[in-house]
C-alpha positions in Angstrom: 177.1 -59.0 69.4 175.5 -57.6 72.4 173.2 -60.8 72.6 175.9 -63.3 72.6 177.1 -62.0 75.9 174.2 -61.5 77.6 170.7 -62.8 78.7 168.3 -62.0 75.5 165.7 -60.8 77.9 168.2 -58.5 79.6 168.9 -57.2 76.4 165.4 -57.2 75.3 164.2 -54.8 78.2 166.9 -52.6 78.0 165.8 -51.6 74.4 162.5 -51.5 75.6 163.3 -49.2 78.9 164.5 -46.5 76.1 161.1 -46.6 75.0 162.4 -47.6 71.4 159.7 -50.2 69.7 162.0 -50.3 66.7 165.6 -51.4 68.3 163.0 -53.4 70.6 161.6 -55.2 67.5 165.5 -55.5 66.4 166.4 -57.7 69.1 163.6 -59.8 68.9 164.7 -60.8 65.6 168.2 -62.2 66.6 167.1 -63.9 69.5 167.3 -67.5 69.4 164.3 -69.0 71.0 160.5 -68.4 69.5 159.9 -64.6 69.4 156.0 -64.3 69.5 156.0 -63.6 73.2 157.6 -61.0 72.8 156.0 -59.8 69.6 152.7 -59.6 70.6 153.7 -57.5 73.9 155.5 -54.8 71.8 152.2 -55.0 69.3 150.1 -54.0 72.3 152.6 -51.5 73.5 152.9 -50.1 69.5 148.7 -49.9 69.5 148.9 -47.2 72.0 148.7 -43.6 70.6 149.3 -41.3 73.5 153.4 -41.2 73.4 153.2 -40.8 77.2 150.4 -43.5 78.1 152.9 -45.6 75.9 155.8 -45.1 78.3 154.2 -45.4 81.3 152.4 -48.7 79.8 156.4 -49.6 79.4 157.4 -48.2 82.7 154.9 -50.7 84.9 155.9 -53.7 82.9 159.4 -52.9 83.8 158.4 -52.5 86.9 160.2 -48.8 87.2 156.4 -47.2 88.8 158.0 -44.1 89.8 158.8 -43.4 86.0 155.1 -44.8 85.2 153.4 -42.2 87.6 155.9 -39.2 86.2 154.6 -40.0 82.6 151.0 -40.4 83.3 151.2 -37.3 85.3 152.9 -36.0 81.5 149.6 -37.3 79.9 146.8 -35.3 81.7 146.2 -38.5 83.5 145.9 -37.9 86.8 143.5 -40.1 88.3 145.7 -43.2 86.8 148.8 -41.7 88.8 147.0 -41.3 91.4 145.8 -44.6 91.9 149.3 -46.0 90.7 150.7 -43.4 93.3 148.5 -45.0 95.9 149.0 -48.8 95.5 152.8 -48.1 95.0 153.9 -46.0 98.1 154.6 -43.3 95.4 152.5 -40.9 97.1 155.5 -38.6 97.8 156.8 -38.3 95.1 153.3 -38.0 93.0 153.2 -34.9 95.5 156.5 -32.9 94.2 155.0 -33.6 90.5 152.1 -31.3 91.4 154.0 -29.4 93.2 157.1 -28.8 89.9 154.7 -27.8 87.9 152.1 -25.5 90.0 153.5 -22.4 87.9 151.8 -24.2 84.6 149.0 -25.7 86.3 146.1 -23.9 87.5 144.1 -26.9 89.1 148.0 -27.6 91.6 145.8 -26.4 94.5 143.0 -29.1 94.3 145.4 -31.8 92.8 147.8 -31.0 95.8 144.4 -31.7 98.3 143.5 -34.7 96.5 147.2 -36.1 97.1 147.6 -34.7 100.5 144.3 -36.6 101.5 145.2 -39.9 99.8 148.7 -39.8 101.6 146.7 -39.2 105.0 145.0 -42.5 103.6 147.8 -44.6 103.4 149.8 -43.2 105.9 146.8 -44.0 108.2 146.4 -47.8 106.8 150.0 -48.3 107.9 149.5 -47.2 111.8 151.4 -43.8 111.1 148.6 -41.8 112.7 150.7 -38.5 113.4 151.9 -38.6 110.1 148.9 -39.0 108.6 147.4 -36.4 110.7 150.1 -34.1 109.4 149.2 -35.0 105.7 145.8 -33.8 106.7 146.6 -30.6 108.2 148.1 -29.8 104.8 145.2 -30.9 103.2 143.0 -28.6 105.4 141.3 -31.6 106.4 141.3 -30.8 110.1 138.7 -33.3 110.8 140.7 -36.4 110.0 143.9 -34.8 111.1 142.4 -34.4 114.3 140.9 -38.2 114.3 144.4 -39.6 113.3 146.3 -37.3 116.2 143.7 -38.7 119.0 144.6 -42.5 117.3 148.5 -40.9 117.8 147.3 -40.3 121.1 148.6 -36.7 120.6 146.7 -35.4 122.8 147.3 -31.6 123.1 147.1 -31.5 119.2 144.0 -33.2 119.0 142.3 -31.3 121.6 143.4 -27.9 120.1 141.7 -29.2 116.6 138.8 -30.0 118.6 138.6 -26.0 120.0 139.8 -24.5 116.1 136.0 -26.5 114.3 134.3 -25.6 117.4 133.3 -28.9 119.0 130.6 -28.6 122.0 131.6 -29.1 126.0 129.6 -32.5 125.5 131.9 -33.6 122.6 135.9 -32.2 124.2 135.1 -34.3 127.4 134.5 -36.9 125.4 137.7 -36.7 123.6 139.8 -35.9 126.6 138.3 -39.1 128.3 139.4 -41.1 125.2 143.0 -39.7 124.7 143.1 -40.2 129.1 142.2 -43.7 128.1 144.6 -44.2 125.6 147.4 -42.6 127.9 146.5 -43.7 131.6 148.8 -46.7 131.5 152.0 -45.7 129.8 152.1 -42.3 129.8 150.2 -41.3 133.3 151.4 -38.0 133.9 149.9 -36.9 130.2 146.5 -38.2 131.7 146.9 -36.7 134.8 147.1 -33.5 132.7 144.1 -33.9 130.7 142.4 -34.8 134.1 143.1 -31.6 135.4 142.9 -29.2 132.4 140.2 -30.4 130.4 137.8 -32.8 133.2 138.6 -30.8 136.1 138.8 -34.7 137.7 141.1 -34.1 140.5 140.7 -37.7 142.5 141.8 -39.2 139.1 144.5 -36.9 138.3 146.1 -37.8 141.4 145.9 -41.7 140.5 
């Protein structure tokens, strides 16, 4: 009844979305065109033992990723979510998974680094430099998030991550001429502050 209404493949995928291979096979069996299409996908999906690597198989066909990374996070498999996580902007979300089920989880600490990092990553890839410095920070990766907050041109953030791993004189002056650089032409009075505080450059300052 339901498939006279409706789009058999509509109908198809929502059996399949409940994760039901049975009521999946049913409609295949009353739809009208040649079924073996759809056959051999739900043989492939039927083949596959882990319950939750079954879902998530199901999930990414459906294209509902979120759902795929929650139930490969579910398996134990957390390099796959990861790298699902990663290629599908699901980083976030990947993240509060760790995070829901620290209190069962004694590895949460370096699975939250590993995601932290990765999110620094992306974020990074997609020109959002303080954010990814941020991510990084929370990661305890100080040396990238200092890297991404001189690429920010965040300047006083940067040069205080420089001071907390204990860069050399040779290496801040560097830095500070970079970020004054980076800042001279649209934000001038920034430069002139790094001029001052950090290259005691007065002549330039004043420019």
């Amino acid at each position: 009844h339901v498939l006279l209404h409706n789009p058999e493949n509509r109908v198809y995928e929502a059996a399949l979305g409940e994760y039901e291979l049975q009521l999946s096979y049913m409609v295949v069996a009353h739809i009208q065109r040649d079924p073996g299409e759809y056959l051999a996908q739900l043989q492939e999906f039927a083949v596959i033992d882990n319950h939750h690597i079954r879902m998530a198989a199901i999930d990414k066909h459906l294209g509902r990723f979120d759902r795929a990374v929650e139930n490969l996070f579910e398996a134990g498999s957390f390099d796959d979510a990861l790298e699902l996580a990663a290629s599908k902007g699901l980083l976030k979300h990947l993240l509060a998974l760790v995070d829901s089920s620290a209190s069962a989880d004694p590895n949460t600490s370096s699975k939250r680094h590993v995601v932290l990092k990765a999110l620094g990553e992306h974020l990074s890839k997609n020109g959002k430099y303080e954010d990814a410095a941020l991510a990084y920070v929370a990661a305890g990766d100080l040396e990238q998030a200092m890297r991404s907050y001189r690429l920010a041109s965040a300047w006083r953030p940067a040069m205080t991550l420089a001071a907390r791993l204990g860069k050399d004189d040779v290496y801040i002056k560097d830095l500070a001429r970079r970020l004054c650089d980076d800042l001279e032409q649209f934000q001038p009075v920034e430069a002139a502050r790094i001029n001052l505080d950090y290259l005691a450059n007065v002549p330039a300052a004043v420019r």
